[in-house]
TIMI-2910 file (N, C-alpha, C, CB; in pm, 1 decimal, decimal comma, always signed):
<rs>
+----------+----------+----------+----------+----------+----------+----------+----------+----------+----------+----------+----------+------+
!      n_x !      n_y !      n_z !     ca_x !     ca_y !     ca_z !      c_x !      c_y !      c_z !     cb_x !     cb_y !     cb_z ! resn !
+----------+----------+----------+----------+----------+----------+----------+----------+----------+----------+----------+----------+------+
!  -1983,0 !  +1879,5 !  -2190,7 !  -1859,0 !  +1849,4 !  -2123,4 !  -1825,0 !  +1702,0 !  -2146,3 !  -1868,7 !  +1882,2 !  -1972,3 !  Unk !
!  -1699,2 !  +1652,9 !  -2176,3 !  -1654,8 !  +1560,2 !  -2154,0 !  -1619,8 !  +1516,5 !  -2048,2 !  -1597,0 !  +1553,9 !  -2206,2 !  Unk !
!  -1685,2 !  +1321,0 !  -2024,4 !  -1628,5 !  +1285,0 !  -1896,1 !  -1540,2 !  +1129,8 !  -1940,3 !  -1769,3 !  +1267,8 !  -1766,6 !  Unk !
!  -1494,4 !  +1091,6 !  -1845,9 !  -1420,8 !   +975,2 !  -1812,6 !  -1520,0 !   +894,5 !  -1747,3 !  -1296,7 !   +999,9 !  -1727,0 !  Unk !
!  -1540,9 !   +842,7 !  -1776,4 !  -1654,7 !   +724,9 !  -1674,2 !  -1681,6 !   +602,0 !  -1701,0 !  -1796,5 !   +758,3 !  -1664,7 !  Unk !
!  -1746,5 !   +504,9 !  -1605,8 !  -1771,0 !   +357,4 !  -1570,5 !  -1902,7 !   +371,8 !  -1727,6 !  -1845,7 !   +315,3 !  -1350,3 !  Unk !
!  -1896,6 !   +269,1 !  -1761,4 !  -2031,9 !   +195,4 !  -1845,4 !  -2046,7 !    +70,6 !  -1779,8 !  -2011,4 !   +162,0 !  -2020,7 !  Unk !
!  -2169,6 !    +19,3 !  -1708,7 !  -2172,5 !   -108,7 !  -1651,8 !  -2160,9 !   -187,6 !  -1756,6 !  -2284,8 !   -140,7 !  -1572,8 !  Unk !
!  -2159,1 !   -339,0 !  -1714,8 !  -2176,8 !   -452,5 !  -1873,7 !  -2208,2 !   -569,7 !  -1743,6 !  -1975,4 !   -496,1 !  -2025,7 !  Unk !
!  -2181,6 !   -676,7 !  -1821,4 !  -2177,0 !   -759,6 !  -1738,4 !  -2320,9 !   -838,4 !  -1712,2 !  -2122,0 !   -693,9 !  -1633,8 !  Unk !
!  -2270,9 !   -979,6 !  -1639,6 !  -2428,4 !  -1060,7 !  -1630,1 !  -2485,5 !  -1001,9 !  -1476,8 !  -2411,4 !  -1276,0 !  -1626,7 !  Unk !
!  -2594,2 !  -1055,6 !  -1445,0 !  -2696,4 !   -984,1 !  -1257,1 !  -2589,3 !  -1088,4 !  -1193,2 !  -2953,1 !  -1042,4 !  -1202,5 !  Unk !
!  -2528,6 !   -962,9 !  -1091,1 !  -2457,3 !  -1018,4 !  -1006,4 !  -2340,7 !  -1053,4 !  -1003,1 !  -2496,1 !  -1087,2 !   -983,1 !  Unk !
!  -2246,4 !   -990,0 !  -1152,3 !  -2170,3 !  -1003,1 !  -1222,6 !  -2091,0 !   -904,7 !  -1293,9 !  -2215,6 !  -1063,0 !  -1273,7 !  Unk !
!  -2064,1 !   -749,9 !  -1248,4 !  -2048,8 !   -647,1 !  -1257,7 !  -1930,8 !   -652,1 !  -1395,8 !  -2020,9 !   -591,8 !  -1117,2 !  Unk !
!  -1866,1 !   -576,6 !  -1455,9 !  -1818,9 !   -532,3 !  -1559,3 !  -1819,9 !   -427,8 !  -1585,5 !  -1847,8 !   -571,5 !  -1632,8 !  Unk !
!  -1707,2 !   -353,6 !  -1606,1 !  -1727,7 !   -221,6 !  -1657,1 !  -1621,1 !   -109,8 !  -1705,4 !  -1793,1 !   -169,7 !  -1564,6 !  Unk !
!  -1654,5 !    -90,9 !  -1855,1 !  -1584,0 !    -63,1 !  -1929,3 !  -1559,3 !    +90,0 !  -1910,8 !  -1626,3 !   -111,9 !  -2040,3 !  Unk !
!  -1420,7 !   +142,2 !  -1933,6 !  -1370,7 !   +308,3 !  -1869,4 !  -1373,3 !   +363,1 !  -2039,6 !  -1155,7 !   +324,4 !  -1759,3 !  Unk !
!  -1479,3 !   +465,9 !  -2037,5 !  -1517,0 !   +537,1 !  -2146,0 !  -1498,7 !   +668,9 !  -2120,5 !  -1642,1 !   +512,2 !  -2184,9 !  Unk !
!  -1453,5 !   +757,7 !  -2257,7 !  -1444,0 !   +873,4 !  -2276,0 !  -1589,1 !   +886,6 !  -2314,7 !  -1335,6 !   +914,4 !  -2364,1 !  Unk !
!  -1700,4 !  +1003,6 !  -2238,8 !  -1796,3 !  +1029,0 !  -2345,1 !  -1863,5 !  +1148,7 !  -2321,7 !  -1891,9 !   +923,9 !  -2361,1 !  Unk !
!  -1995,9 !  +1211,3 !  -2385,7 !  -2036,6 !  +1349,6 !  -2378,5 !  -2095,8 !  +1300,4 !  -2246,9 !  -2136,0 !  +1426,1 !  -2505,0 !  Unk !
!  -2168,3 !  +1394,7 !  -2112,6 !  -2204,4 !  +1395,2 !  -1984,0 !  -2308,3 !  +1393,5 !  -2025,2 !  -2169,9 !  +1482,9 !  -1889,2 !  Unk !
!  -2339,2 !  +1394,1 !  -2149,1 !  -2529,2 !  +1410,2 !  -2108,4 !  -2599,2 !  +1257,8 !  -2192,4 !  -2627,4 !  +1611,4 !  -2215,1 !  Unk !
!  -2498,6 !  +1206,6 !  -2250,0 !  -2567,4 !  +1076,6 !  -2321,8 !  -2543,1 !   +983,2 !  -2188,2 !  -2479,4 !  +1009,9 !  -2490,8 !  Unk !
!  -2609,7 !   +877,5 !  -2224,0 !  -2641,5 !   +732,9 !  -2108,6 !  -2555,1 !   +692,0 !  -2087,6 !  -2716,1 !   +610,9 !  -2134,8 !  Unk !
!  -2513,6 !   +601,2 !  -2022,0 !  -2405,9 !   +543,9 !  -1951,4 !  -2368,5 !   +410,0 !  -2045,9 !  -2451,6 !   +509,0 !  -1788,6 !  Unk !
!  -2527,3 !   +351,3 !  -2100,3 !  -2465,1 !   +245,8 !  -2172,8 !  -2545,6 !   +307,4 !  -2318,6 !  -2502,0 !    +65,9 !  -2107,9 !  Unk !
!  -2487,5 !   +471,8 !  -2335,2 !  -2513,9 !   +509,1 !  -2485,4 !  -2381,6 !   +515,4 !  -2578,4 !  -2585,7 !   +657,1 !  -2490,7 !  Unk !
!  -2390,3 !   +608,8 !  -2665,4 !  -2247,5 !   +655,8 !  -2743,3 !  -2181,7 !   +670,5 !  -2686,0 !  -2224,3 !   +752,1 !  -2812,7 !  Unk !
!  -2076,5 !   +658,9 !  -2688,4 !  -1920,6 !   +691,3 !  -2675,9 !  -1822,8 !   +721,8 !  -2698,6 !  -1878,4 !   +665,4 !  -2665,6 !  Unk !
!  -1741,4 !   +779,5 !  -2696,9 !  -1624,6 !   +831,9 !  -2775,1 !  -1477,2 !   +759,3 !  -2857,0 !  -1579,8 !   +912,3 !  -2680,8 !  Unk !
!  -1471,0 !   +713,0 !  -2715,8 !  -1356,8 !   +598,4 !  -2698,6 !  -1372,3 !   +502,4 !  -2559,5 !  -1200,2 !   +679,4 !  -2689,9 !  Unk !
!  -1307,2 !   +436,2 !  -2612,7 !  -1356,7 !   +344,2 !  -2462,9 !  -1189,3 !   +276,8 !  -2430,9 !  -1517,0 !   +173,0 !  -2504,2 !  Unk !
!  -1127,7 !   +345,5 !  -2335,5 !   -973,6 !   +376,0 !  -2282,8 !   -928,8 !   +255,2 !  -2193,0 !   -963,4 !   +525,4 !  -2184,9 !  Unk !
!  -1053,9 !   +130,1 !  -2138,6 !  -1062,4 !     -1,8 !  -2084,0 !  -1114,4 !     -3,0 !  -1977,7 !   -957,9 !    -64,8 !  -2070,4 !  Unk !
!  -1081,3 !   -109,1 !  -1907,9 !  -1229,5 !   -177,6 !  -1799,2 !  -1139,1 !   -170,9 !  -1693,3 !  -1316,1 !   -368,8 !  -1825,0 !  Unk !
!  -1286,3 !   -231,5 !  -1579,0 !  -1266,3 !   -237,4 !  -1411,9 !  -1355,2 !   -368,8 !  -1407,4 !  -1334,7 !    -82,7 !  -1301,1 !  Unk !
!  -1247,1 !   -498,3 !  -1328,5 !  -1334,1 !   -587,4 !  -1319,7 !  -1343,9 !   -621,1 !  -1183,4 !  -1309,1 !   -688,4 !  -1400,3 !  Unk !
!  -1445,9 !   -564,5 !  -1064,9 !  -1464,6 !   -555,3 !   -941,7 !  -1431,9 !   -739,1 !   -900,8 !  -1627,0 !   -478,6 !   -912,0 !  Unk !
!  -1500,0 !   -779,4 !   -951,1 !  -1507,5 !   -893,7 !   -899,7 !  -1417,6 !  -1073,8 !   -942,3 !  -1642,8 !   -886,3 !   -915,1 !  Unk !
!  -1261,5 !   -968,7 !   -987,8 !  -1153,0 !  -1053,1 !  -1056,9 !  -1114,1 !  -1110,1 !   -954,7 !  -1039,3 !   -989,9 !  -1134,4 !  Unk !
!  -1135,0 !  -1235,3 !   -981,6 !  -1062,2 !  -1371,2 !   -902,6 !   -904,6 !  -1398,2 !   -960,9 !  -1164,6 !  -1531,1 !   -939,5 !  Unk !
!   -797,3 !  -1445,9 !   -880,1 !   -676,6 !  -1489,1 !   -887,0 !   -607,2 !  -1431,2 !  -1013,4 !   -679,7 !  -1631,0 !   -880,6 !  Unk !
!   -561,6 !  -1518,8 !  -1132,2 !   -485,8 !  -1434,1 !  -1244,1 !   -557,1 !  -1323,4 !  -1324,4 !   -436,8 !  -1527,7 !  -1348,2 !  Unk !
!   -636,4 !  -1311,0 !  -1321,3 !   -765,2 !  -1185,2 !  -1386,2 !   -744,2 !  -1078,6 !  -1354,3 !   -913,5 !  -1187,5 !  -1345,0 !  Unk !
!   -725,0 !   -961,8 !  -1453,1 !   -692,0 !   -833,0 !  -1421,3 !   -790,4 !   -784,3 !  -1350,0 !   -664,6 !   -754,2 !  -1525,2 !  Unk !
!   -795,4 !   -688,1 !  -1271,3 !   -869,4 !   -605,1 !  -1212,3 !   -891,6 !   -481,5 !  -1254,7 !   -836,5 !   -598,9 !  -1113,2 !  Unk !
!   -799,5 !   -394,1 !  -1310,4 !   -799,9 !   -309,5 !  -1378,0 !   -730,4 !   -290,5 !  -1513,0 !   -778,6 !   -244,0 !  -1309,0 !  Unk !
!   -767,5 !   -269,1 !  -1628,8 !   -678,8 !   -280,0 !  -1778,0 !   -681,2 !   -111,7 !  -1815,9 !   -776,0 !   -398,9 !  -1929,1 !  Unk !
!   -674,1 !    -48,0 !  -1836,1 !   -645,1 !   +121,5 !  -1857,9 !   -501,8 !   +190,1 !  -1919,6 !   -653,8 !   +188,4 !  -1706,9 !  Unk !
!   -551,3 !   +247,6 !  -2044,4 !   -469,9 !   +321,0 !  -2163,8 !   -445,1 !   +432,3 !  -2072,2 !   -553,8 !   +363,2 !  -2323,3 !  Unk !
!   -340,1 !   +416,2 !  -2006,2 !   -257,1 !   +581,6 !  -1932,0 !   -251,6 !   +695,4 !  -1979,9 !   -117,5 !   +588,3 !  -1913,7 !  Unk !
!   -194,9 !   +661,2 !  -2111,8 !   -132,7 !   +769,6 !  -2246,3 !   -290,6 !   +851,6 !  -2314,1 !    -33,5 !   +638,6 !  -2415,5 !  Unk !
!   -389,7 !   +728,5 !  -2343,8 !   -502,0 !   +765,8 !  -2391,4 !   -574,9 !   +852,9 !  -2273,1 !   -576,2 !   +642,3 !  -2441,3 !  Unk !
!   -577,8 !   +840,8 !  -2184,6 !   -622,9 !   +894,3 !  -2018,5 !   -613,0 !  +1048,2 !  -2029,9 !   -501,5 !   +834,9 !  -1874,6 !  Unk !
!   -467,4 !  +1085,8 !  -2028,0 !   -409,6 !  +1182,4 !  -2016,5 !   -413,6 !  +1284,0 !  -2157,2 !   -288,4 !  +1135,2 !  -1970,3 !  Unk !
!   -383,0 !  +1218,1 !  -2255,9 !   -450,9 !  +1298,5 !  -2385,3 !   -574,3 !  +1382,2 !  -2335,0 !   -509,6 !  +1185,9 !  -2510,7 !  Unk !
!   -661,2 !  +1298,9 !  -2340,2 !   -778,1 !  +1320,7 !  -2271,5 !   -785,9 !  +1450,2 !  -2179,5 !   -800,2 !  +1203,4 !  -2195,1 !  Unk !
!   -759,2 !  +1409,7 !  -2054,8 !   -746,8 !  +1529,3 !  -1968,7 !   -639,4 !  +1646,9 !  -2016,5 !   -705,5 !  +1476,3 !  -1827,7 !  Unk !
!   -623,1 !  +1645,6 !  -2045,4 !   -525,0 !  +1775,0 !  -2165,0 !   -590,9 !  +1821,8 !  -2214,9 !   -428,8 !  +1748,9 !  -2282,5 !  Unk !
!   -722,4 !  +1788,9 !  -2305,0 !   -828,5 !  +1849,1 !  -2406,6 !   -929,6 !  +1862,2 !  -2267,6 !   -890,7 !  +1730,4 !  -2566,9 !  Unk !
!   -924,9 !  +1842,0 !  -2168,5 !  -1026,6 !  +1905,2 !  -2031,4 !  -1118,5 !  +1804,5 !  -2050,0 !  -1108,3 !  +2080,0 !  -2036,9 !  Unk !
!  -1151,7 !  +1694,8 !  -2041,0 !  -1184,0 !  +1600,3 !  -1993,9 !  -1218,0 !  +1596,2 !  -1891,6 !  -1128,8 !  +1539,0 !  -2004,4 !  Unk !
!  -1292,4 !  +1558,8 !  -1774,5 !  -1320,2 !  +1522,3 !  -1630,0 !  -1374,0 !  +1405,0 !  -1615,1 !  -1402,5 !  +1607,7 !  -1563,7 !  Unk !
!  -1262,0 !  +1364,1 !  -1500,9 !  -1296,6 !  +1191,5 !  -1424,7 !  -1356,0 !  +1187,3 !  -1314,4 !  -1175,1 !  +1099,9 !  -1382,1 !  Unk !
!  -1404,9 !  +1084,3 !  -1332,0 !  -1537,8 !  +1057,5 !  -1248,5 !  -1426,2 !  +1007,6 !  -1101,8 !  -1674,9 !   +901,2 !  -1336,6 !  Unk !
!  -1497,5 !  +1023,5 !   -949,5 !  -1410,5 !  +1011,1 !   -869,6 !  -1412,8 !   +857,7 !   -883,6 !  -1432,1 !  +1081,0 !   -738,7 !  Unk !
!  -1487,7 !   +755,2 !   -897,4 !  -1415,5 !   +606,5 !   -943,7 !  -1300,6 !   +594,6 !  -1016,8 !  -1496,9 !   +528,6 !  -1025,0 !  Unk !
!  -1312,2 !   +669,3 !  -1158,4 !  -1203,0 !   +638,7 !  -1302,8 !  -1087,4 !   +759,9 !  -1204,0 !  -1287,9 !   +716,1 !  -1536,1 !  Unk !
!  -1092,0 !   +844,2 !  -1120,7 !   -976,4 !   +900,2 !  -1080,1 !   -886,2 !   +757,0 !  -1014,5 !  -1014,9 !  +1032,4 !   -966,6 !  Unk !
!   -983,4 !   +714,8 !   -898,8 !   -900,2 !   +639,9 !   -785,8 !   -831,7 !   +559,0 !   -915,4 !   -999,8 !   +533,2 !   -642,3 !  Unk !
!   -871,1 !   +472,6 !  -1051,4 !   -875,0 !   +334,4 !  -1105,8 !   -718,6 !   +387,4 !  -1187,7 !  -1044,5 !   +278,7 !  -1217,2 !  Unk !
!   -748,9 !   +518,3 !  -1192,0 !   -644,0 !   +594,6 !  -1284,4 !   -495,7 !   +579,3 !  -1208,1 !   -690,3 !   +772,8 !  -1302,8 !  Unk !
!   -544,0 !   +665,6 !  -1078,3 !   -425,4 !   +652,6 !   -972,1 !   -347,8 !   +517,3 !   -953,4 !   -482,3 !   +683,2 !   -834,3 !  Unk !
!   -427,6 !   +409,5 !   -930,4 !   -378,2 !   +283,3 !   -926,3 !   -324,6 !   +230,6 !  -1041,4 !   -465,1 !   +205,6 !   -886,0 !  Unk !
!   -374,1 !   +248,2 !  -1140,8 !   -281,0 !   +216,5 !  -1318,4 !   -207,2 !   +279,7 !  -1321,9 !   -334,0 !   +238,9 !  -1465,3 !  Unk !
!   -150,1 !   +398,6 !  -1319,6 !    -56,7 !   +459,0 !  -1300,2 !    +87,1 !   +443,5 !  -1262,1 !    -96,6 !   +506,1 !  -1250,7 !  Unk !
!     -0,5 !   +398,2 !  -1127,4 !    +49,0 !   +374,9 !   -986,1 !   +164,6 !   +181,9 !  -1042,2 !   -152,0 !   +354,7 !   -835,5 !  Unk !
!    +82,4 !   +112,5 !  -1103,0 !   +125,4 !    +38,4 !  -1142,9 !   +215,7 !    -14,4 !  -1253,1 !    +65,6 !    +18,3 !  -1131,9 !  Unk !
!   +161,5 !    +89,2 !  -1353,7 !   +234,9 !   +137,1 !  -1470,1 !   +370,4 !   +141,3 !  -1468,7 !   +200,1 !   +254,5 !  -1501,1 !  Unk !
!   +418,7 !   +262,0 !  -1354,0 !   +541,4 !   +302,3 !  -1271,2 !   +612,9 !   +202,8 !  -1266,3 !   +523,3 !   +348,1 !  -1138,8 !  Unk !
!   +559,7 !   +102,1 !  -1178,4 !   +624,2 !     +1,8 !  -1093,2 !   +676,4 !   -119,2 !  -1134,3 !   +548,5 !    -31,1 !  -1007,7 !  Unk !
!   +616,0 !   -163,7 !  -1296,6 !   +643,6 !   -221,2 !  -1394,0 !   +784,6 !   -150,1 !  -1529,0 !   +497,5 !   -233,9 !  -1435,0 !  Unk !
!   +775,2 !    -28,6 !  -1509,1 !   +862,0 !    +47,2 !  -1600,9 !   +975,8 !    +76,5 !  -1525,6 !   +800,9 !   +173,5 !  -1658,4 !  Unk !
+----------+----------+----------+----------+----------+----------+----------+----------+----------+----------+----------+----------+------+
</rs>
């Protein structure tokens, strides 16, 4: 099965983490498919917080894809923002 999901990165104490298309059974920081962009928990002032390919997202879930309930909420909010900019 294909999922949508977090890959941590980042330095200790310093979270990062990149929103990947990949198979459910490889590692979190293994292969990947595509990698559709990041979540940066801990973005201070002009620093994105969330960067996410909408279009690439949704391709995705069209071919049955499943998001993880994090990359749902991160989705909702890009979206959500996407909108509000267009």
């Amino acid at each position: 099965m294909v999922k949508i999901r977090l890959a941590r990165g980042g330095a200790k104490k310093r979270p990062f983490y990149h929103i990947v298309v990949t198979d459910s059974r490889s590692a979190r920081d293994g292969r990947n498919i595509e990698r559709v962009g990041y979540y940066n928990p801990v973005a201070q002032g002009a620093e994105k917080r969330v960067e996410l390919n909408v279009e690439r997202v949704q391709h995705w879930i069209a071919n049955g894809a499943q998001l993880t309930d994090k990359v749902a909420a991160l989705y909702k909010e890009a979206a959500r923002s996407a909108a509000a900019a267009a």
